[in-house]
DSSP file (Angstrom, degrees, kcal/mol; ACC not computed):
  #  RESIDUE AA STRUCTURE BP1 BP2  ACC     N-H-->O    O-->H-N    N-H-->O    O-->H-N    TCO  KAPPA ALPHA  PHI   PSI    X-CA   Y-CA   Z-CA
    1    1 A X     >        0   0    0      0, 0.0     4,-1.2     0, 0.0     5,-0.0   0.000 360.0 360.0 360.0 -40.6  -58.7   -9.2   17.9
    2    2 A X  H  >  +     0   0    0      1,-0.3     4,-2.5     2,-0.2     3,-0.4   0.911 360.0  64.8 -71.7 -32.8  -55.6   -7.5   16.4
    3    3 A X  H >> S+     0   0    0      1,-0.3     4,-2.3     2,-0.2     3,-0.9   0.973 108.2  44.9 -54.8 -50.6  -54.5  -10.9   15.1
    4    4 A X  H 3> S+     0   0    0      1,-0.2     4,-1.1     2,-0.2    -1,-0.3   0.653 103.8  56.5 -77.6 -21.8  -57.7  -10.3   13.1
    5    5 A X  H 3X S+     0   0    0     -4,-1.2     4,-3.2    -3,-0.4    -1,-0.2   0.642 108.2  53.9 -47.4 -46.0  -57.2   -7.0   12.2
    6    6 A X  H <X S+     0   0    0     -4,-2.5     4,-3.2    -3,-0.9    -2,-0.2   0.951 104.7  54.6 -49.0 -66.9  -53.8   -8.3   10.7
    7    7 A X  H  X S+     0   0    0     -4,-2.3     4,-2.7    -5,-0.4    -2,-0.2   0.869 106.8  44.4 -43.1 -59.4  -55.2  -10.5    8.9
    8    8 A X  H  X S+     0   0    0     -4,-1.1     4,-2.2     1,-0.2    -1,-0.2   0.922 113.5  50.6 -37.0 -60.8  -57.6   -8.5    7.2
    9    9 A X  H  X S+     0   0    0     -4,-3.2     4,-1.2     2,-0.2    -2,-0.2   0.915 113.5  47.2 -54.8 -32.6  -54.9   -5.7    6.4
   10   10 A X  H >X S+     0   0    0     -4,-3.2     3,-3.0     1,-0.2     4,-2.7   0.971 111.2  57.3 -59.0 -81.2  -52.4   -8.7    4.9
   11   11 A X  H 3< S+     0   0    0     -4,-2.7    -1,-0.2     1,-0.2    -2,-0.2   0.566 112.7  35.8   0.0 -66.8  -55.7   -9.8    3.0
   12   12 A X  H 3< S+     0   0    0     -4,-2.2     3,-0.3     1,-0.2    -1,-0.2   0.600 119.0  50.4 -91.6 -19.6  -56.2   -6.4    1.2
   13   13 A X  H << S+     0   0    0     -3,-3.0    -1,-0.2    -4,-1.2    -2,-0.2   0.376 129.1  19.0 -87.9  -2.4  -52.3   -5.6    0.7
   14   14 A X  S  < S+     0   0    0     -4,-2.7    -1,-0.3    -5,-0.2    -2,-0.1  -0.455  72.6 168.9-160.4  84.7  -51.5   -8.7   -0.8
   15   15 A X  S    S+     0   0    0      1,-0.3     2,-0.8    -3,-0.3     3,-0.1   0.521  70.8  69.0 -86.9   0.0  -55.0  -10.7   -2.2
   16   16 A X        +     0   0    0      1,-0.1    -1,-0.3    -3,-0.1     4,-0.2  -0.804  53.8 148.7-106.6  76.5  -53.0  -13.1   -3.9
   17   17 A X        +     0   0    0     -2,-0.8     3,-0.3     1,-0.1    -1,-0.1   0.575  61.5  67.8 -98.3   8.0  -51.3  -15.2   -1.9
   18   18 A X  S  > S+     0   0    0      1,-0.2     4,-2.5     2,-0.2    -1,-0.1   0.677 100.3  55.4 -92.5 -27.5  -51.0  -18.1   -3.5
   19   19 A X  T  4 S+     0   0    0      2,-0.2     4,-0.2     1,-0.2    -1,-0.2   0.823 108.7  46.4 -60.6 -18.5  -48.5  -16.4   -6.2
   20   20 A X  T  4 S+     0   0    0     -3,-0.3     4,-0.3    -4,-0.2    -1,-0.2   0.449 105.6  58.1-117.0   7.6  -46.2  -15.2   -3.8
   21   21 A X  T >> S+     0   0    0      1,-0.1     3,-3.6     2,-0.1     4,-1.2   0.890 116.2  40.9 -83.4 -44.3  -46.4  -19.0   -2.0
   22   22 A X  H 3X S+     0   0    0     -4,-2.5     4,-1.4     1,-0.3    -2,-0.2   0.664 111.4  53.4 -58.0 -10.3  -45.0  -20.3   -6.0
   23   23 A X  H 3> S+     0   0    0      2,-0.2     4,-1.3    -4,-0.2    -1,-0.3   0.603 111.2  46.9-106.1 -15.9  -42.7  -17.5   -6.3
   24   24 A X  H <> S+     0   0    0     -3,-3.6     4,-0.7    -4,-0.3    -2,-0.3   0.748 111.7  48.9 -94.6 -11.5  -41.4  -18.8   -2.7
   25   25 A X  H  X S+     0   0    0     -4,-1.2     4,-1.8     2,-0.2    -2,-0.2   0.793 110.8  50.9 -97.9 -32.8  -41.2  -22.4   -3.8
   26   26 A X  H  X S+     0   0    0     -4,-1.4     4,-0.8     2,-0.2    -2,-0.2   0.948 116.9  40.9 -37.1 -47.9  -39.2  -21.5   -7.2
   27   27 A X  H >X S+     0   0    0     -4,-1.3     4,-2.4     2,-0.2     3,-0.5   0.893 113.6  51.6 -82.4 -32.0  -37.0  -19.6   -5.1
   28   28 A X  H >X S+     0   0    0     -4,-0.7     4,-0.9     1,-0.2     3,-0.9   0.981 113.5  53.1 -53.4 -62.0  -37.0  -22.6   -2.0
   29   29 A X  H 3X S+     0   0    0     -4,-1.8     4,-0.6     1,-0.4    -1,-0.2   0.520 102.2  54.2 -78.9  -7.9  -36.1  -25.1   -5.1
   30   30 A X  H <X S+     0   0    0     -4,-0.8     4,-1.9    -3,-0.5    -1,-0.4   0.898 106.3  50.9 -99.0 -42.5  -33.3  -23.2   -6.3
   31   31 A X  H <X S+     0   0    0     -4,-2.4     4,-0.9    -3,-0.9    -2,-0.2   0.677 107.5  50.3 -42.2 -26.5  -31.5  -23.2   -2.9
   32   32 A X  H >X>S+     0   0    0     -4,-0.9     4,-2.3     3,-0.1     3,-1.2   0.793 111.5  52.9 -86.0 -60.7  -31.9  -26.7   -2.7
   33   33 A X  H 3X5S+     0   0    0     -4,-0.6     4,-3.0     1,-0.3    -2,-0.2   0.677 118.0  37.0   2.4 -86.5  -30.2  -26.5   -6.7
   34   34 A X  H 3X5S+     0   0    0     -4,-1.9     4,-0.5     1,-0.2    -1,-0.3   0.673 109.1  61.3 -51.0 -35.7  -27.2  -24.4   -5.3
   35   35 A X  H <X5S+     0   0    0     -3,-1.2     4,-3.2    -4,-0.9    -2,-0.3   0.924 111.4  39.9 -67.1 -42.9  -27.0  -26.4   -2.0
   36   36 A X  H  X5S+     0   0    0     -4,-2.3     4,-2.6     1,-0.2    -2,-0.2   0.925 108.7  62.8 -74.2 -31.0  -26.2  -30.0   -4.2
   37   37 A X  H  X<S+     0   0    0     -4,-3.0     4,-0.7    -5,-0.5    -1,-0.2   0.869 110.8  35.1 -54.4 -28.8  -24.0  -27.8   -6.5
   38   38 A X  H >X S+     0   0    0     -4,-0.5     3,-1.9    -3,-0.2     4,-0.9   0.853 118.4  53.2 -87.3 -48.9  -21.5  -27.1   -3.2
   39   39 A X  H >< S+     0   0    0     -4,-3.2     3,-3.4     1,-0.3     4,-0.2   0.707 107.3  54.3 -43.7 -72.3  -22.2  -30.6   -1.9
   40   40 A X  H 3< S+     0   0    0     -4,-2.6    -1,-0.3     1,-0.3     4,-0.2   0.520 110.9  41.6 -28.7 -30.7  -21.0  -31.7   -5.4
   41   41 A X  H <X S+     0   0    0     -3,-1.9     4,-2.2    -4,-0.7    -1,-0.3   0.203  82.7 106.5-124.7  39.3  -17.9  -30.0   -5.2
   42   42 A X  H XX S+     0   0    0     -3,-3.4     3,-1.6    -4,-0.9     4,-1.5   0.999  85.5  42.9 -59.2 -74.5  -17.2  -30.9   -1.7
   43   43 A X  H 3> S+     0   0    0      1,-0.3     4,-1.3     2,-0.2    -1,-0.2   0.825 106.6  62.1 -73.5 -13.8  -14.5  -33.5   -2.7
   44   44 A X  H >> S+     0   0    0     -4,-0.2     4,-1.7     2,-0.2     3,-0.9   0.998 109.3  50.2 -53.9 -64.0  -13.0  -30.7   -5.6
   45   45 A X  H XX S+     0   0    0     -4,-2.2     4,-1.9    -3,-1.6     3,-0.6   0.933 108.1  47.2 -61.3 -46.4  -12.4  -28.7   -2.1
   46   46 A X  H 3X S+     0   0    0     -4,-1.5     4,-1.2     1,-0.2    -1,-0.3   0.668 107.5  55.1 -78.9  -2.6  -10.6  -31.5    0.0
   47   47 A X  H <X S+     0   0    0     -4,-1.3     4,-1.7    -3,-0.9    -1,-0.2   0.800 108.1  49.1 -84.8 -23.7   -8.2  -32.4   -2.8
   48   48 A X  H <X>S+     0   0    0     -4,-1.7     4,-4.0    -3,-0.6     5,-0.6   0.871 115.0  51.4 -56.9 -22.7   -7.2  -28.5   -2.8
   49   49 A X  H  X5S+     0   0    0     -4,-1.9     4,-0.7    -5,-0.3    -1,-0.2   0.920 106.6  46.9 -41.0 -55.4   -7.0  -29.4    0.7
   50   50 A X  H  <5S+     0   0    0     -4,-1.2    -1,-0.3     1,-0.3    -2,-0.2   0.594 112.8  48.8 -69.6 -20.7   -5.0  -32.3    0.3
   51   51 A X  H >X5S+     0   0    0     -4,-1.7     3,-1.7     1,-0.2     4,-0.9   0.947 109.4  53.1 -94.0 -34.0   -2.4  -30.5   -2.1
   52   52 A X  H 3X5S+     0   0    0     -4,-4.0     4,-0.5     1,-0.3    -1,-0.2   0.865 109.6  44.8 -71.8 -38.8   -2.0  -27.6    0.1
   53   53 A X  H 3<<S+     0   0    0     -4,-0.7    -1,-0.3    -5,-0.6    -2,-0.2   0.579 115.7  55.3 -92.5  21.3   -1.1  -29.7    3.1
   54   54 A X  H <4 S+     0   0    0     -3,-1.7    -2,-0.3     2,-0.1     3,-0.2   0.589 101.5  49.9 -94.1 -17.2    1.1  -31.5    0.6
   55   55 A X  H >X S+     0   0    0     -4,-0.9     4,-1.8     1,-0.1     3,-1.1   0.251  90.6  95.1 -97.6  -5.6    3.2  -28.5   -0.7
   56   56 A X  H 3X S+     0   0    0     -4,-0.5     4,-1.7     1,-0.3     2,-0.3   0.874  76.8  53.9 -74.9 -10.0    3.8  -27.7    3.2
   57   57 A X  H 34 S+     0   0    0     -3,-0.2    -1,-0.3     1,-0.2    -4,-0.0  -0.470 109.1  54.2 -88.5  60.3    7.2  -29.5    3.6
   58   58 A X  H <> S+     0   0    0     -3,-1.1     4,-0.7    -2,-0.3    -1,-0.2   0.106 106.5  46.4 -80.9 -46.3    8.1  -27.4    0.8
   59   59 A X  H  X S+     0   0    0     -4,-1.8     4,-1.8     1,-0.2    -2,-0.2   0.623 111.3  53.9 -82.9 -27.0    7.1  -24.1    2.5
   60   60 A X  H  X S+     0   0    0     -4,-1.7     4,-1.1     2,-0.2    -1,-0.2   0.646 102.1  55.9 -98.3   1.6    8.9  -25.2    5.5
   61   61 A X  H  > S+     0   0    0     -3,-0.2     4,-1.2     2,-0.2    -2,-0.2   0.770 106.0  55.9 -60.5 -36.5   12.2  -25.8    3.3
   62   62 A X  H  X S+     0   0    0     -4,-0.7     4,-2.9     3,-0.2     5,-0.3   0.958 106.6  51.3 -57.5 -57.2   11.7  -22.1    2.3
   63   63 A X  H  X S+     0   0    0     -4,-1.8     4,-2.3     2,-0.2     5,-0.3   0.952 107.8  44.8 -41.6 -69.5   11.8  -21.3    5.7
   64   64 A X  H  X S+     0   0    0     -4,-1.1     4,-1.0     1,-0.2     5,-0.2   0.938 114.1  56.3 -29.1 -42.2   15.0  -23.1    6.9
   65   65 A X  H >X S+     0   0    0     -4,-1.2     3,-1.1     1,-0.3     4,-0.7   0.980 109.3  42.8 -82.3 -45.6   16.6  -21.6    3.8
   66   66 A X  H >X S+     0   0    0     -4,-2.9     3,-3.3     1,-0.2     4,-1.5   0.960 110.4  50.8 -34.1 -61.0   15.7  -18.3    4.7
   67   67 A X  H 3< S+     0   0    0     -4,-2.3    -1,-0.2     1,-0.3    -2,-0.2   0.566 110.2  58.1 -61.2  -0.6   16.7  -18.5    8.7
   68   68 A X  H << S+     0   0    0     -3,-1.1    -1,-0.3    -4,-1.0    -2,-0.2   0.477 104.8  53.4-109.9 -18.0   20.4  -20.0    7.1
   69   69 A X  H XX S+     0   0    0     -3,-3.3     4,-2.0    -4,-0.7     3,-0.8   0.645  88.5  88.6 -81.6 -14.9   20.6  -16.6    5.1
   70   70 A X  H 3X S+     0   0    0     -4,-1.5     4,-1.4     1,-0.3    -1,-0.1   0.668  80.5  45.1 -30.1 -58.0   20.2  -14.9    8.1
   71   71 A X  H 3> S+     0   0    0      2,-0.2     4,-1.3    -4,-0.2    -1,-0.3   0.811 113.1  63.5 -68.0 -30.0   23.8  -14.5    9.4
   72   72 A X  H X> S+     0   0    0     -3,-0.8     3,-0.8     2,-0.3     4,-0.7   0.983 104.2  40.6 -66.1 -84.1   24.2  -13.5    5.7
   73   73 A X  H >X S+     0   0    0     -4,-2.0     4,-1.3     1,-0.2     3,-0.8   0.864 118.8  49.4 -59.2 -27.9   21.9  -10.4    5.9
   74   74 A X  H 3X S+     0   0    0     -4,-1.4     4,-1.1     1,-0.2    -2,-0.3   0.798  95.2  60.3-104.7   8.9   23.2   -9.5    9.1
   75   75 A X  H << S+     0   0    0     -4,-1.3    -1,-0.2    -3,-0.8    -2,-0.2   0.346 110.1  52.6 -85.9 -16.9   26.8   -9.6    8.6
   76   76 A X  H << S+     0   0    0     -3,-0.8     4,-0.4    -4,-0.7    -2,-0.2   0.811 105.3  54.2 -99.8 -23.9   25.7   -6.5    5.6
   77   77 A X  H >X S+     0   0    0     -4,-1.3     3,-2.4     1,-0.3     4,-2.0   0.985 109.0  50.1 -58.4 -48.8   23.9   -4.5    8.1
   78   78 A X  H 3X S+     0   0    0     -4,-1.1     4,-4.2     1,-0.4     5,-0.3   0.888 108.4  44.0 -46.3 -46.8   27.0   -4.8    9.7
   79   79 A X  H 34 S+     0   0    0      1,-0.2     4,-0.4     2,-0.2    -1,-0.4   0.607 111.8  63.1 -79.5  -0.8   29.2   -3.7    7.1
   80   80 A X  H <> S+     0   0    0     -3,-2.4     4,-1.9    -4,-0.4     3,-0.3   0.840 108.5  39.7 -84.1 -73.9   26.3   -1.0    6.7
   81   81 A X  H  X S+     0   0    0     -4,-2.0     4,-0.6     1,-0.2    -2,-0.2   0.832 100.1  68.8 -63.1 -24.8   27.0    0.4   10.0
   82   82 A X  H  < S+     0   0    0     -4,-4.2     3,-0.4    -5,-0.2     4,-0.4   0.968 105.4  52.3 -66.3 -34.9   30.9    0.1    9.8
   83   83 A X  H >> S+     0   0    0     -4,-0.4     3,-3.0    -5,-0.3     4,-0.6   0.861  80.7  99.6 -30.6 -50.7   30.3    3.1    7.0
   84   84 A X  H 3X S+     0   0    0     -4,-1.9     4,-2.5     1,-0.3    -1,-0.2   0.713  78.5  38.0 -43.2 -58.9   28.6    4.9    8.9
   85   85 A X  H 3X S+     0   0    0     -4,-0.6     4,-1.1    -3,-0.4     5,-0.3   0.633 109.8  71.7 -84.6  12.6   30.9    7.6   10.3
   86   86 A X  H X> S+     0   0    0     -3,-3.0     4,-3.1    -4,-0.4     3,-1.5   0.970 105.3  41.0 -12.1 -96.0   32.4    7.5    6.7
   87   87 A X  H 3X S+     0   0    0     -4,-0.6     4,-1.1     1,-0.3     5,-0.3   0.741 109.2  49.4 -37.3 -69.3   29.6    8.9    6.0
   88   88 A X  H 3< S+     0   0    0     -4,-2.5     4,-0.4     1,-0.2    -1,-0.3   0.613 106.4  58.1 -55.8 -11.5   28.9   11.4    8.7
   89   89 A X  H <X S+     0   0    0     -3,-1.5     4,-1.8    -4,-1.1    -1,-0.2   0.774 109.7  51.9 -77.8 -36.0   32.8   13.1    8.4
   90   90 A X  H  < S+     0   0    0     -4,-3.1     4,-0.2    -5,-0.3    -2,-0.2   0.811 112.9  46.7 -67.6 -11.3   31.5   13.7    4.1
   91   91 A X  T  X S+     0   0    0     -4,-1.1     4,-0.8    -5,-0.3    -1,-0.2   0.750 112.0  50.1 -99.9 -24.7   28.4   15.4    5.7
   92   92 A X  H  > S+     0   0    0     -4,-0.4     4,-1.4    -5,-0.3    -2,-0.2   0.642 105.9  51.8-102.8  11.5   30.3   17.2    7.8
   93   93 A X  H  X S+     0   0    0     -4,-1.8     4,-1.5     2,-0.1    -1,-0.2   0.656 110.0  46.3 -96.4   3.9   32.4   18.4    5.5
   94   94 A X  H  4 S+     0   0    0     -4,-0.2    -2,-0.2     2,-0.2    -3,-0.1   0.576 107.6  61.5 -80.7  -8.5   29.6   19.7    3.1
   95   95 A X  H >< S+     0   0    0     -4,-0.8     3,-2.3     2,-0.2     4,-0.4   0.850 107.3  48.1-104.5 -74.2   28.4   21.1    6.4
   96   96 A X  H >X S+     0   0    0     -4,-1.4     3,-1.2     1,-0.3     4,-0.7   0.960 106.6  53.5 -39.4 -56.6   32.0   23.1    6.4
   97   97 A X  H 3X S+     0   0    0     -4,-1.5     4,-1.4     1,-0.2    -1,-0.3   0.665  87.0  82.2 -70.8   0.2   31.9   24.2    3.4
   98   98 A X  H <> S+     0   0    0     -3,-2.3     4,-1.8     1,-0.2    -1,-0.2   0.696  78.5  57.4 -81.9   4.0   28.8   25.8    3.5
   99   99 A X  H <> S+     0   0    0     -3,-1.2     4,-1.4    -4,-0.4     5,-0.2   0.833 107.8  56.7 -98.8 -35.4   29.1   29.4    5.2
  100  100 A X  H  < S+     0   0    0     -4,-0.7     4,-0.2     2,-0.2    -2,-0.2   0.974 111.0  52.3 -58.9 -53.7   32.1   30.2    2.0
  101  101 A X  H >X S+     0   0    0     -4,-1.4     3,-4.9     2,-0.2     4,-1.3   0.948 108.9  39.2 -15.2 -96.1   28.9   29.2    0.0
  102  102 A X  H >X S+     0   0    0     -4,-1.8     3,-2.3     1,-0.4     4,-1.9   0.888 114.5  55.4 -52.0 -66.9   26.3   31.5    1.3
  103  103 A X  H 3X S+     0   0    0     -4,-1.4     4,-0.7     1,-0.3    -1,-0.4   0.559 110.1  48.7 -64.5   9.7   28.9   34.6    1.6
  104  104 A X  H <> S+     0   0    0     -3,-4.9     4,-1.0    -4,-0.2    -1,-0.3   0.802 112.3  41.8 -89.8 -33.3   29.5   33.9   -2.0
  105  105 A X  H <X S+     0   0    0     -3,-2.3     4,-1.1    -4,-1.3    -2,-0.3   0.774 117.5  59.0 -93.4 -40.4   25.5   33.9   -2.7
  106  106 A X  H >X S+     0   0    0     -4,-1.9     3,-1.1    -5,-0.3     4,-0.9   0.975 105.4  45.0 -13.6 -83.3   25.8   37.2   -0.1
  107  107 A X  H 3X S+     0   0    0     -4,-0.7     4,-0.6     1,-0.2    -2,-0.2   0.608 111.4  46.9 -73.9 -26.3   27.9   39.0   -2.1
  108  108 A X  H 3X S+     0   0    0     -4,-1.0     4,-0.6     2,-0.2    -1,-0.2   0.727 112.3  55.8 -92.8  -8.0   26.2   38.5   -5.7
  109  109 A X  H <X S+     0   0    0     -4,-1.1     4,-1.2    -3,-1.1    -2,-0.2   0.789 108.5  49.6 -81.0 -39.5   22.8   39.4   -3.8
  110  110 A X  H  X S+     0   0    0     -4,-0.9     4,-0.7     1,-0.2    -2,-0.2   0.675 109.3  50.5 -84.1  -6.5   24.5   42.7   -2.7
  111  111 A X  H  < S+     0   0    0     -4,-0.6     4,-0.5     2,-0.2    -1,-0.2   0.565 110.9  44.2-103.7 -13.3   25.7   43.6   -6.0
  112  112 A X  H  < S+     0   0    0     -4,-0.6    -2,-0.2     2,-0.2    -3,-0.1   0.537 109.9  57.5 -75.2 -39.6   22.4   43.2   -7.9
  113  113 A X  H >< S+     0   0    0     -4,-1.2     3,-0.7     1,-0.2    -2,-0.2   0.953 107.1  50.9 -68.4 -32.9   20.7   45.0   -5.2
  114  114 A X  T 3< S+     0   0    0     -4,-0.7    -1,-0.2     1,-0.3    -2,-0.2   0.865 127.0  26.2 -46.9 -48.1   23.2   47.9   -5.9
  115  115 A X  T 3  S+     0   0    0     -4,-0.5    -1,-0.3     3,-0.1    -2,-0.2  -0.580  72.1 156.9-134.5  49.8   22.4   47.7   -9.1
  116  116 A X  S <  S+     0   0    0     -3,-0.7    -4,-0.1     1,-0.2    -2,-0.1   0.172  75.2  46.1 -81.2   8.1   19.0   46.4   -9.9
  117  117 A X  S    S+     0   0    0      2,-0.1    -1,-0.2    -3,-0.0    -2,-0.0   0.573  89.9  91.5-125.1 -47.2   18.2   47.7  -13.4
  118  118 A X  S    S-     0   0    0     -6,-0.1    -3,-0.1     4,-0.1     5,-0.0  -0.295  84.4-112.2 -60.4 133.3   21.7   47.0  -15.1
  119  119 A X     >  -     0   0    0      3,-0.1     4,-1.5     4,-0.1     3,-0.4   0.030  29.0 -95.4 -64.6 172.1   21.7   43.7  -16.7
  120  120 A X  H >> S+     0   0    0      1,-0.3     4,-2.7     2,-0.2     3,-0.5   0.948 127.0  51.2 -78.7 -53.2   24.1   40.2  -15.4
  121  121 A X  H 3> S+     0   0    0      1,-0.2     4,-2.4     2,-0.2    -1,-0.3   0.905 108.3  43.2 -53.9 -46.5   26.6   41.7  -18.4
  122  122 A X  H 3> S+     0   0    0     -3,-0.4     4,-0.9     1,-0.2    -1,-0.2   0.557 110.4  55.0 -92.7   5.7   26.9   45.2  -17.5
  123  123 A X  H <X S+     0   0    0     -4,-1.5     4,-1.1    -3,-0.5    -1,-0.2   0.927 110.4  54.3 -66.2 -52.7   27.4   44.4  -13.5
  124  124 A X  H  X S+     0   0    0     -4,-2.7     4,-0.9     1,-0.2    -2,-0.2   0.690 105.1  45.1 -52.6 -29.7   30.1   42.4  -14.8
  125  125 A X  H >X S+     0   0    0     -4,-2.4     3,-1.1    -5,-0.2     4,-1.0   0.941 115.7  51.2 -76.1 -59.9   31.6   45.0  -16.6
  126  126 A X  H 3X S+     0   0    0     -4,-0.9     4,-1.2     1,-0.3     3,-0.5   0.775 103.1  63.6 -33.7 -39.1   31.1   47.3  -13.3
  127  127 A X  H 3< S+     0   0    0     -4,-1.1    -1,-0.3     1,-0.3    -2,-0.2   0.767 102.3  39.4 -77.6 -48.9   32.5   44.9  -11.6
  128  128 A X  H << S+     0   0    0     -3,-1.1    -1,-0.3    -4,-0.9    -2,-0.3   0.309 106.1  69.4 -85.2   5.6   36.1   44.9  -13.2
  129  129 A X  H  <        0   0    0     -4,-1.0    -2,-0.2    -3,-0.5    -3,-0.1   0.729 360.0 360.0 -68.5 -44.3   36.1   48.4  -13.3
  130  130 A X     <        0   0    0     -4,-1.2    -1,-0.2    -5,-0.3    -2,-0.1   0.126 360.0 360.0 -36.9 360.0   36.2   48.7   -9.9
């Protein structure tokens, strides 16, 4: 009984059904269309196939020739790391020098504060006066 009910509602939403069966056999026939266009360029794909697994002794020359640079690249790390506390005595002597730094940047902060309205010249003059 609902089955019949369906039927009826389908019936009255859609009273044409024989358009939407042509509109489904255009569209069926264009799938078979598109399905013989990939068959057709089936053998196109297995010659990519063929040249890709023909270019692999090539890709596995690259390889060798990389893993034979090898010692290459790690013999500069090396020479990377013999630097290294170079480098960390030149940081620690910028490291040193820095508190003579800041009491110089100190001292020009306390003399501007002294003197906050007079301009960079006439501190300077103030300054040798002293």
């Amino acid at each position: 009984m609902r089955l019949c009910a369906f039927a009826r509602e389908y019936s009255t939403k859609f009273p044409d059904t024989s358009t939407s069966k042509a509109h489904l056999s255009a569209f069926e026939l264009q799938r078979l269309t598109s399905k013989a266009h990939l068959s057709a360029s089936e053998p196109q794909r297995s010659t990519s196939k063929a040249h890709l697994l023909a270019s692999e002794p090539q890709r596995s020359s690259k390889k060798a020739y990389l893993l034979a640079s090898e010692p290459q690249r790690s013999s500069k790390k090396a020479h990377l790391s013999a630097s290294e506390p170079q480098r960390l005595t030149s940081k620690a002597q910028l490291l040193a020098s820095e508190p003579q730094c800041l009491s110089k940047k100190a001292e020009t902060a306390n003399s501007k504060a002294q003197y906050p309205r007079l301009g960079a010249g006439a501190q300077e003059i103030l300054k040798t006066t002293q």
